[in-house]
C-alpha atoms as one frame of an Amber mdcrd trajectory, in Angstrom:
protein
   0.000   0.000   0.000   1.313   3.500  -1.024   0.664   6.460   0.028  -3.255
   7.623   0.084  -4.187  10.911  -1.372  -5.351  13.113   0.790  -8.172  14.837
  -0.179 -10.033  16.106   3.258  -7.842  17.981   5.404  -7.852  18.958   9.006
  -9.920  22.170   9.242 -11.678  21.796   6.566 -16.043  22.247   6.344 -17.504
  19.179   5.364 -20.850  18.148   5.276 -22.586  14.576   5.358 -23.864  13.385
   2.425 -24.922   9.707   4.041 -26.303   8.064   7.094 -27.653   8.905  10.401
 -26.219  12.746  10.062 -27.077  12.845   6.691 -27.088  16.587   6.068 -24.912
  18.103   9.595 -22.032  20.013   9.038 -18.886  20.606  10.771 -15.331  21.062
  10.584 -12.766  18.340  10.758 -10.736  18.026  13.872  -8.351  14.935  12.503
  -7.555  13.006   9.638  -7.269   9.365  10.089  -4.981   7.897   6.551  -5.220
   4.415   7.304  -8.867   4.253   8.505  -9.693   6.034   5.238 -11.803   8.521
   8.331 -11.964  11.848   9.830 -13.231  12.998  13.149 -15.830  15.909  13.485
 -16.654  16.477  17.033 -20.419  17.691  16.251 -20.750  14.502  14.099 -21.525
  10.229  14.286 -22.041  10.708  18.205 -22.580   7.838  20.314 -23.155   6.990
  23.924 -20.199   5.742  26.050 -20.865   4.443  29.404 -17.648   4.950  31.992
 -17.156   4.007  35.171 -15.355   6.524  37.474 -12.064   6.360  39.193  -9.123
   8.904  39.484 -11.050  12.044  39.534 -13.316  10.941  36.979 -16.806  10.675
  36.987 -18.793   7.955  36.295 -21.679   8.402  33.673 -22.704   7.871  30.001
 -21.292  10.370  27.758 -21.509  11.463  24.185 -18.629  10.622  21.912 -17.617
  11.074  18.513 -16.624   8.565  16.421 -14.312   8.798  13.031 -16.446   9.171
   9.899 -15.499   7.376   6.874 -14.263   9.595   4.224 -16.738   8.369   1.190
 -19.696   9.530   3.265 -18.675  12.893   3.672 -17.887  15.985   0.948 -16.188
  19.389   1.626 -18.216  22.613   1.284 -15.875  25.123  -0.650 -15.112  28.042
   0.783 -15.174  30.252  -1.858 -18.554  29.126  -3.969 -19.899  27.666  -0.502
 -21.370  24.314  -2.434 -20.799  20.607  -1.673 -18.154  19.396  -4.147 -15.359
  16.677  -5.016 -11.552  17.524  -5.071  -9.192  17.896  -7.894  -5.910  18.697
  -7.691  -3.924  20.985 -10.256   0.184  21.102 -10.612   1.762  24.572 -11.296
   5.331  25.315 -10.860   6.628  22.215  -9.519   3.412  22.950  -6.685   0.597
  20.483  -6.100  -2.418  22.243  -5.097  -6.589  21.321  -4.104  -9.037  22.963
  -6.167 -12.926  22.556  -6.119 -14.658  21.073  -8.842 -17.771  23.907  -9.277
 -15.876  26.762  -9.041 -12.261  25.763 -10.257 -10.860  27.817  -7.659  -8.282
  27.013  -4.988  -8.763  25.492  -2.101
């Protein structure tokens, strides 16, 4: 396995295009290459139940898991629409650009 292209970066607005969330946006907190996820902390929430101990509290919490990357798309900043990303090569400099608007990302 080489190296994955990296098309979603940390920071980046995406919004959800499938499943339970199917709509929610939010920005990306961490990329996960091998997982093929990201994490957004407003997104794919679920209930953790933890026992306390060592200044922690007991309780069930909400946690967010890693998203997989083929259910989300980035919102471009510049023509704010949901879009796929190309890439573009000028001087020796590989770059993102949006789709719709053909500008850079």
């Amino acid at each position: 396995m080489g190296n994955k292209i990296v098309k979603i970066k940390k920071g980046d607005l995406v919004k959800v295009v499938l499943g339970k969330d199917k709509g929610r946006e939010g920005k990306v907190e961490a990329v996960y290459k091998k997982k093929n996820a990201v994490l957004v902390p407003t997104l794919n929430l679920y209930k953790r139940h933890l026992k306390g101990g060592q200044g922690q509290k007991s309780g069930i919490y909400e946690v967010p898991r890693p998203i997989n990357v083929s259910k989300i798309m980035l919102i471009c900043p510049n023509c704010k629409k949901i879009t796929r990303v190309g890439f573009k090569i000028e001087k020796k400099e590989k770059f993102r650009v949006c789709r719709k608007c053909n500008k850079r990302i």
